[in-house]
BASETI-34018 format. One record per residue: x, y, z of N, C-alpha, C, CB in turn; residue in three letters. Coordinates in steps of 0.001 Angstrom, whole numbers, plus 500000, padded with zeros to 6 digits. Glycine has a CB too. Layout:
N
<n_c1=X	n_c2=Y	n_c3=Z	ca_c1=X	ca_c2=Y	ca_c3=Z	c_c1=X	c_c2=Y	c_c3=Z	cb_c1=X	cb_c2=Y	cb_c3=Z	r=ALA> $
...
This chain:
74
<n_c1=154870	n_c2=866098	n_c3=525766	ca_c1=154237	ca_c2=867286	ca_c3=525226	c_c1=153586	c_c2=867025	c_c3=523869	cb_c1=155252	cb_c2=868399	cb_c3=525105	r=UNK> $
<n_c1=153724	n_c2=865841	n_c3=523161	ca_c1=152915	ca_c2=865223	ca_c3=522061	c_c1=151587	c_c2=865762	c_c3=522264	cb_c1=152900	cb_c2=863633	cb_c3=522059	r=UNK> $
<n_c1=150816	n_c2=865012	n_c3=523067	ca_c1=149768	ca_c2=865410	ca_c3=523440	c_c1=149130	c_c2=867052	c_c3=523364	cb_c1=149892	cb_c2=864934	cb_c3=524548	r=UNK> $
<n_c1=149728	n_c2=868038	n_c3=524094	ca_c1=149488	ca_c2=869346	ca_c3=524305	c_c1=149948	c_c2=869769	c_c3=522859	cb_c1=150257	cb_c2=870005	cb_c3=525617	r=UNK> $
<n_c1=150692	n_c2=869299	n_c3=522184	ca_c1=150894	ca_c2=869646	ca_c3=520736	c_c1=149697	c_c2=869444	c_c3=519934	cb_c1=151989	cb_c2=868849	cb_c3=520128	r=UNK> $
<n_c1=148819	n_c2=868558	n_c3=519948	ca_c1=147748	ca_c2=867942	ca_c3=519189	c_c1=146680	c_c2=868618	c_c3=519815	cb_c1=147644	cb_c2=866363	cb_c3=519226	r=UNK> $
<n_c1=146813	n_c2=868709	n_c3=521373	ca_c1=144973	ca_c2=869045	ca_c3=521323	c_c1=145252	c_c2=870871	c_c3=521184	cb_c1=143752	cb_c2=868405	cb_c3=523381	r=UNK> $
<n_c1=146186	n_c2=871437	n_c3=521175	ca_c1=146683	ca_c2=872919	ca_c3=521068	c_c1=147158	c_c2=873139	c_c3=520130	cb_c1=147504	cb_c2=873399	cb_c3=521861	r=UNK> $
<n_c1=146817	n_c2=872711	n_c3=518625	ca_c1=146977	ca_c2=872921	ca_c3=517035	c_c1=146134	c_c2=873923	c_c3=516686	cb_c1=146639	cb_c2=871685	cb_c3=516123	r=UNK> $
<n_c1=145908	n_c2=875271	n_c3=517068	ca_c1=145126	ca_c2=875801	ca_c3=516664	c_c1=145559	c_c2=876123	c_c3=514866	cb_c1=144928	cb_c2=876848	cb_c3=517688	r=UNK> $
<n_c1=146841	n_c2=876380	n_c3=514770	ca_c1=147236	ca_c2=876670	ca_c3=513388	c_c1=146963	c_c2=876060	c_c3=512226	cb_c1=148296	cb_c2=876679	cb_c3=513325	r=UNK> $
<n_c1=147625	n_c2=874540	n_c3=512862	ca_c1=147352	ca_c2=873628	ca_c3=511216	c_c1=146857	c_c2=872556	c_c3=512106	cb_c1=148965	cb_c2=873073	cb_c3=509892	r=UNK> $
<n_c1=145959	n_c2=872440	n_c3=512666	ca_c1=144755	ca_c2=871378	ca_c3=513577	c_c1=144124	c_c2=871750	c_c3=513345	cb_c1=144467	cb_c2=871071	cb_c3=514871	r=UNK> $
<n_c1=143171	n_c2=871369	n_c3=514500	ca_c1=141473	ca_c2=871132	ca_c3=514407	c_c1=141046	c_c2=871892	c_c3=515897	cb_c1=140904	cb_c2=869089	cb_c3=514358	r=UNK> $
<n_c1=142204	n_c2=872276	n_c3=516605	ca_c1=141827	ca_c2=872844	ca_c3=517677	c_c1=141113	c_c2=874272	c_c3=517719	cb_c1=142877	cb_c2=872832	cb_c3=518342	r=UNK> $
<n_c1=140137	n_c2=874755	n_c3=518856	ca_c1=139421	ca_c2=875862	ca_c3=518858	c_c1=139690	c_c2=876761	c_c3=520812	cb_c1=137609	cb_c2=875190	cb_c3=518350	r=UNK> $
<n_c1=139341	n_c2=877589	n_c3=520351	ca_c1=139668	ca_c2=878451	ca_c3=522133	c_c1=138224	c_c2=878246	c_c3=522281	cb_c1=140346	cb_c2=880578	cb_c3=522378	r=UNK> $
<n_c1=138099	n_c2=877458	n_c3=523492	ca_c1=137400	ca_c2=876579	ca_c3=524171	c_c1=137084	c_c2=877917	c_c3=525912	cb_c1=138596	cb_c2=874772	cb_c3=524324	r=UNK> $
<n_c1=136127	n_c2=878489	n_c3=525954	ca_c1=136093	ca_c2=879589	ca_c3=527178	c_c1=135732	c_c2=878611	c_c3=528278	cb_c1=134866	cb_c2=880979	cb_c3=527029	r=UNK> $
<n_c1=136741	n_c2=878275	n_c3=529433	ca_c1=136479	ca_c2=877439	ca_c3=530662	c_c1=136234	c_c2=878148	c_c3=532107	cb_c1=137674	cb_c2=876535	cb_c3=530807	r=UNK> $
<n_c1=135329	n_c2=877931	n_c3=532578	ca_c1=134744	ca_c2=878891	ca_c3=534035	c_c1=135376	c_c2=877687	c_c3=535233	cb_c1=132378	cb_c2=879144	cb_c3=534157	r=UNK> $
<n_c1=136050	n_c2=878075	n_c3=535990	ca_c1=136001	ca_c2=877696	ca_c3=537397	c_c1=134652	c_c2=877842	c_c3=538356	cb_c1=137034	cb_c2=878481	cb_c3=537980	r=UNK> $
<n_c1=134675	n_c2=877190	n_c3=539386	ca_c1=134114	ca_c2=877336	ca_c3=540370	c_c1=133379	c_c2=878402	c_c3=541155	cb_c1=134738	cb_c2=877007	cb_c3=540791	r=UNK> $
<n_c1=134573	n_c2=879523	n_c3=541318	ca_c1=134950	ca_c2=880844	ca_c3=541518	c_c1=134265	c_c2=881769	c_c3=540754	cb_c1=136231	cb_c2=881007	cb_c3=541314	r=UNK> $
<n_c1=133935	n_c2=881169	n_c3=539625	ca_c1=133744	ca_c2=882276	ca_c3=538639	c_c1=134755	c_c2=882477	c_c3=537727	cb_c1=133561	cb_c2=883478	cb_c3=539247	r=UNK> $
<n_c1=135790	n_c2=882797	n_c3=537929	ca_c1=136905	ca_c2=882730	ca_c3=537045	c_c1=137069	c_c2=882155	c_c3=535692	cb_c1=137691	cb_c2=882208	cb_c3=537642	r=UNK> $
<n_c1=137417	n_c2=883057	n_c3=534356	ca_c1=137114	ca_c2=882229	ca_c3=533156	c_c1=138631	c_c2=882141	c_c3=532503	cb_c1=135869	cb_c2=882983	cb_c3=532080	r=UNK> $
<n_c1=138931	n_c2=881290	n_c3=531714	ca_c1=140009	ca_c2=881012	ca_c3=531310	c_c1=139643	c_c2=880822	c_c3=529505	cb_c1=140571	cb_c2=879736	cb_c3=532234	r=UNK> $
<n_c1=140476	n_c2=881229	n_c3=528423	ca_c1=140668	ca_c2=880495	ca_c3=527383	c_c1=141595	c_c2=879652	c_c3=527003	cb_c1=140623	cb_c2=881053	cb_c3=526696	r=UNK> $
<n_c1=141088	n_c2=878358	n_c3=526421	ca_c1=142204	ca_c2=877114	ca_c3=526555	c_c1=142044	c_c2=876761	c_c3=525388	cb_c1=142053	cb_c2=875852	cb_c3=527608	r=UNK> $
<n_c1=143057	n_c2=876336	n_c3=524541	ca_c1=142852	ca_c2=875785	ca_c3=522841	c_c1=142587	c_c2=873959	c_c3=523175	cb_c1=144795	cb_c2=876156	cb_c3=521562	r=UNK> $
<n_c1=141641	n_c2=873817	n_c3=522312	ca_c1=141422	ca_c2=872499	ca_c3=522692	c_c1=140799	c_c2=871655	c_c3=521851	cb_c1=140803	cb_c2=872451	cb_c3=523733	r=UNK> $
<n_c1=140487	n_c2=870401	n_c3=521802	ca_c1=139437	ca_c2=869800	ca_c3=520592	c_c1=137619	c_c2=869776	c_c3=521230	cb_c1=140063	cb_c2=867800	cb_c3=520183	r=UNK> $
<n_c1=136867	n_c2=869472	n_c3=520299	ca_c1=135569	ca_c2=869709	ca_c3=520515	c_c1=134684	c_c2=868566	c_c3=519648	cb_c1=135285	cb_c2=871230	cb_c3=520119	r=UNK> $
<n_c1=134150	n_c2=868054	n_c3=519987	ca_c1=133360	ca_c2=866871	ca_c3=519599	c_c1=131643	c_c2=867617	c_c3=519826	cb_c1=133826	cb_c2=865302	cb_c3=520782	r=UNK> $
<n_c1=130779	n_c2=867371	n_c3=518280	ca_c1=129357	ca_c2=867563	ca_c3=518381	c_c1=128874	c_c2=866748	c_c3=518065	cb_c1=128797	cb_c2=868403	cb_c3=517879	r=UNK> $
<n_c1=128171	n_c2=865809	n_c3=518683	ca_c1=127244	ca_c2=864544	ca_c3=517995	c_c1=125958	c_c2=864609	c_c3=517978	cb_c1=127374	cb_c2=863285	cb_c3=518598	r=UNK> $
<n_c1=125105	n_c2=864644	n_c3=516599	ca_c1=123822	ca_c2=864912	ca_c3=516830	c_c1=123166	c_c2=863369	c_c3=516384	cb_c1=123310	cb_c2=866320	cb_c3=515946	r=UNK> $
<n_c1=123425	n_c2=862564	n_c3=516394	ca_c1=122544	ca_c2=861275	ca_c3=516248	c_c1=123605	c_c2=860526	c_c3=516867	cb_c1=121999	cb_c2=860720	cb_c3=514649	r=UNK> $
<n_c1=123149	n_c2=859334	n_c3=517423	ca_c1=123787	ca_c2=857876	ca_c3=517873	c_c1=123038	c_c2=856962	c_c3=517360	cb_c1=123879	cb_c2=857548	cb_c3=519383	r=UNK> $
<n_c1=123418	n_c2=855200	n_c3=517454	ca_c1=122554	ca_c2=854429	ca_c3=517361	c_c1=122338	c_c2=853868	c_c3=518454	cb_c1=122701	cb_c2=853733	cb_c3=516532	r=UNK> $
<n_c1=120768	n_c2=853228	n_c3=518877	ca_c1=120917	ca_c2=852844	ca_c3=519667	c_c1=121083	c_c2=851477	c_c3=519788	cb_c1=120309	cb_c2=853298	cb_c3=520132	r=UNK> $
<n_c1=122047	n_c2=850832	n_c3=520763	ca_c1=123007	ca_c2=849503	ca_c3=520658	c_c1=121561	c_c2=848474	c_c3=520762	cb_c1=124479	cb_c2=849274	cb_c3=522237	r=UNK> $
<n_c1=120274	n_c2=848443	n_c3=521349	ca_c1=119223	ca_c2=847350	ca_c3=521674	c_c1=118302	c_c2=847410	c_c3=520307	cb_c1=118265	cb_c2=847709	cb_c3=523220	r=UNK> $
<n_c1=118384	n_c2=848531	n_c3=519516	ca_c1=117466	ca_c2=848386	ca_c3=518488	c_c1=118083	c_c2=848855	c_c3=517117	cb_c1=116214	cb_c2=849152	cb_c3=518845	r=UNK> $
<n_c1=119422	n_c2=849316	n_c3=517259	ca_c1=119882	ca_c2=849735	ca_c3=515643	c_c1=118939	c_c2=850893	c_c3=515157	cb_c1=119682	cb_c2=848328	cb_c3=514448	r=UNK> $
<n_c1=118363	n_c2=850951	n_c3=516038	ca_c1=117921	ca_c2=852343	ca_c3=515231	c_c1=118477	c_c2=853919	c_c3=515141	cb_c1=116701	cb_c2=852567	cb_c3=515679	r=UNK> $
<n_c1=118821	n_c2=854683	n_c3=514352	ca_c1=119231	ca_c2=856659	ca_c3=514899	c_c1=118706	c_c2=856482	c_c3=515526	cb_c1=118969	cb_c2=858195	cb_c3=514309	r=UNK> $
<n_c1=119231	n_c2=857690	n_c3=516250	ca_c1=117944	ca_c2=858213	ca_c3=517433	c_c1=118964	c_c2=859935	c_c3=517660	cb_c1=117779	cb_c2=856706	cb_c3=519586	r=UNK> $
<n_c1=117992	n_c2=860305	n_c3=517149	ca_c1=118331	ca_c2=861927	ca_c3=517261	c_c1=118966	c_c2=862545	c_c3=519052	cb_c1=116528	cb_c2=862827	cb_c3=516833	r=UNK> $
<n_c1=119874	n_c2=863374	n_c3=519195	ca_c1=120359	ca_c2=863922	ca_c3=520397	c_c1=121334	c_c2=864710	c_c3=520216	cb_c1=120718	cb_c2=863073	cb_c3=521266	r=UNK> $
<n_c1=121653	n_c2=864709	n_c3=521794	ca_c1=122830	ca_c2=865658	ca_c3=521800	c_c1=124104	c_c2=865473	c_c3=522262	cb_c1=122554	cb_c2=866610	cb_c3=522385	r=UNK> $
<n_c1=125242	n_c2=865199	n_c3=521542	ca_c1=126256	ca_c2=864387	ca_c3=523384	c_c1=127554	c_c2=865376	c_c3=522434	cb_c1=126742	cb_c2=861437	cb_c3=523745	r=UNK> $
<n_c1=127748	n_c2=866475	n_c3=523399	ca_c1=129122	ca_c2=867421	ca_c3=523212	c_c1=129679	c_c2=867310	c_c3=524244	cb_c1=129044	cb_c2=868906	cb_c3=522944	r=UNK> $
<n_c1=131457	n_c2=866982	n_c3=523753	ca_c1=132728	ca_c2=866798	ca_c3=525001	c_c1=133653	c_c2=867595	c_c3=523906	cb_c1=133413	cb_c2=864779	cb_c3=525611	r=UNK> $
<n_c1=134627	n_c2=868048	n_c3=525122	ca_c1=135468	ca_c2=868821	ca_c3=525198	c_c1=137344	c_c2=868112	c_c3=525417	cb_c1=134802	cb_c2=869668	cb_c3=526316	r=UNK> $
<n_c1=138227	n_c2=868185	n_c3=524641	ca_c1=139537	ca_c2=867863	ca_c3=525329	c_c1=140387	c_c2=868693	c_c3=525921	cb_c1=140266	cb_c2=867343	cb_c3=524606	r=UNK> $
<n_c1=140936	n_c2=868847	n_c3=526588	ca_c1=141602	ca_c2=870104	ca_c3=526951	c_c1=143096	c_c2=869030	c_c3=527998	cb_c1=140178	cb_c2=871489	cb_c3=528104	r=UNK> $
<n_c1=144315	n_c2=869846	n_c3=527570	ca_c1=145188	ca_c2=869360	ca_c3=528362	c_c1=145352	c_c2=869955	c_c3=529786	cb_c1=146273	cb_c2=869411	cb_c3=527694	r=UNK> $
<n_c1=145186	n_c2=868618	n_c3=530611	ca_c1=145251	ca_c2=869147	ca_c3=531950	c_c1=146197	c_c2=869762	c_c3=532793	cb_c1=144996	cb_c2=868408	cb_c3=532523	r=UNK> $
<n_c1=147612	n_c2=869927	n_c3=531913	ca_c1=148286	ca_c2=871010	ca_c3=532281	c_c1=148279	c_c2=872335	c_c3=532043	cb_c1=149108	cb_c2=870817	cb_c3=532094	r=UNK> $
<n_c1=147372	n_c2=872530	n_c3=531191	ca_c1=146944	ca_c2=873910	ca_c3=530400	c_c1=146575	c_c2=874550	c_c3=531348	cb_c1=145844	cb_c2=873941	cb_c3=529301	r=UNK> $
<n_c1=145156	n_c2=873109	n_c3=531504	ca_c1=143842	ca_c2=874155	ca_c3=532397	c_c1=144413	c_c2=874140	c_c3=534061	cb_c1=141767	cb_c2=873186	cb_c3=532340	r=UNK> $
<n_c1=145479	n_c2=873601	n_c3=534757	ca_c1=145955	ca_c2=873448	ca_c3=535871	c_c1=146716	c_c2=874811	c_c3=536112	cb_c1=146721	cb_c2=872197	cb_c3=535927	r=UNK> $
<n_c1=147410	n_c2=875225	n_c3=534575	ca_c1=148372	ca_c2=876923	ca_c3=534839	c_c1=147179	c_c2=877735	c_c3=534905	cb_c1=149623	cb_c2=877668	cb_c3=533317	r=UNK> $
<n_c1=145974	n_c2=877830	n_c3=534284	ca_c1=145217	ca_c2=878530	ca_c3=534037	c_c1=144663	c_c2=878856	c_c3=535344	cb_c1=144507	cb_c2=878095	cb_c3=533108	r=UNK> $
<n_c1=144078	n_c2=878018	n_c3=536212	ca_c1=143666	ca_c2=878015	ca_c3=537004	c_c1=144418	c_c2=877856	c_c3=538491	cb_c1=142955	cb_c2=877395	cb_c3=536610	r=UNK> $
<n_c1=146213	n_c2=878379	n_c3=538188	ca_c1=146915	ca_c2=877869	ca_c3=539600	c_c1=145985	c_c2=878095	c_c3=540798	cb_c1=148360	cb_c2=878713	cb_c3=539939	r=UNK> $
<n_c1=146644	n_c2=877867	n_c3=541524	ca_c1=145965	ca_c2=877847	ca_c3=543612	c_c1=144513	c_c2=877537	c_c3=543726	cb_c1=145990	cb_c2=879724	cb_c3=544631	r=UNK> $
<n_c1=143525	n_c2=877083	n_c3=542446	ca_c1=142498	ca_c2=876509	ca_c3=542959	c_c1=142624	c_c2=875532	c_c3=543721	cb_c1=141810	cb_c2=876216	cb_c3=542211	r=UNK> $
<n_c1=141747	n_c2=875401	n_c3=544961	ca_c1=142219	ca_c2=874118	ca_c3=545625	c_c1=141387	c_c2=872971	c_c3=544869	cb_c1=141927	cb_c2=874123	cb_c3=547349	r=UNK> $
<n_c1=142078	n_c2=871595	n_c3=545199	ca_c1=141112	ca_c2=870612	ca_c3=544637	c_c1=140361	c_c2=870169	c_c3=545405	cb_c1=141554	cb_c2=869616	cb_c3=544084	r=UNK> $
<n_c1=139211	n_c2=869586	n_c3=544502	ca_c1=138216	ca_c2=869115	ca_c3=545451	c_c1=138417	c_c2=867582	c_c3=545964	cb_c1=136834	cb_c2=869267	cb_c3=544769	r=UNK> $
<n_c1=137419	n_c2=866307	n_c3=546988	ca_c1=137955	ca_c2=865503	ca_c3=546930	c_c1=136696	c_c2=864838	c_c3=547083	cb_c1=139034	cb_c2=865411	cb_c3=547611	r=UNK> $
């Protein structure tokens, strides 16, 4: 439970309620971490290069209660 402790710090972390949609439609709020990156370099030329690359962490037991009896896909 280390884990679900860290990415579910909303108090004294860095974690945020993260709104997650199923399939279904169905929406869930999950506390979680959040990554925004607006520049990278690129690895063939060293140069910035302006963009966009946002990910999300979320513990997958969170979002598994959240979402019981969805079936999985395969």
């Amino acid at each position: 439970m280390d884990l679900a402790n860290i990415v579910e710090d909303t108090d004294r972390g860095f974690a945020l309620d993260i709104i997650v949609t199923n399939p279904t439609g169905k929406t869930a709020t999950i506390a979680g971490l959040s990554a925004d990156i607006g520049r990278v370099i690129d690895v063939d030329t060293g140069q910035t290069v302006s963009g966009q690359y946002v990910s999300v962490t979320l513990c997958i037991l969170f979002l598994s209660k959240a979402f019981a009896g969805l079936s999985k896909s395969r």
